[in-house]
N, C-alpha and C positions, 0 to 999 in steps of 0.2 A: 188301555190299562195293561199293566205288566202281569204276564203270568204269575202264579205264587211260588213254581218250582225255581223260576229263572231270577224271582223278587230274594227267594230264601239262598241260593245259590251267590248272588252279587254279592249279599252283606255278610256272607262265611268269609267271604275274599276280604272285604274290608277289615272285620274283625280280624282275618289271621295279619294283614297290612298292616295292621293296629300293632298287633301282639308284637310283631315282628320289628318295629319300628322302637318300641319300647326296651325290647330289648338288647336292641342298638345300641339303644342312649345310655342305658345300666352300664353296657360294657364299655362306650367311649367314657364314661365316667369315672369306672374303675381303675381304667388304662391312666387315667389325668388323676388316679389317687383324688376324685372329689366324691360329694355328698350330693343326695339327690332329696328333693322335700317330698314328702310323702304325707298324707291322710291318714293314721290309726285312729277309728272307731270315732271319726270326728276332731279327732286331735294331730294338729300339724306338727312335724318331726322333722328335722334333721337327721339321714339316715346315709351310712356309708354304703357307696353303689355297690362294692366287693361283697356288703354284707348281704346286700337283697339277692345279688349274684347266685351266693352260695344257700340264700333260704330255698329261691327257687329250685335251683340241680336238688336241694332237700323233698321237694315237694313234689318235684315229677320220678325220684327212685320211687316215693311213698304209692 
């Protein structure tokens, strides 16, 4: 069995892989002036990738 330090440790790495991979795709989408489908509150959206872009850079000055 896997420690829990080295268990919590792995899936930080995932998660930031994750993050990091996401925000890739935002930005090659931008780049291609498209739209990327998104989930609000249950509800599927059409949503411009420049726009989530720029919520985000919002949300990490905040």
């Amino acid at each position: 069995m896997v420690a829990k330090p080295e268990r919590d440790d792995f899936f930080a790495k995932v998660e930031y892989g994750l993050k990091l991979a996401i925000e890739r795709l935002y930005e090659q989408k931008a780049a291609n002036n498209e739209t990327a489908v998104i989930s609000v509150n249950g509800e599927i959206r059409n949503v411009s990738a420049r726009d989530i872009l720029e919520q985000r850079k919002k949300d990490k000055k905040a």
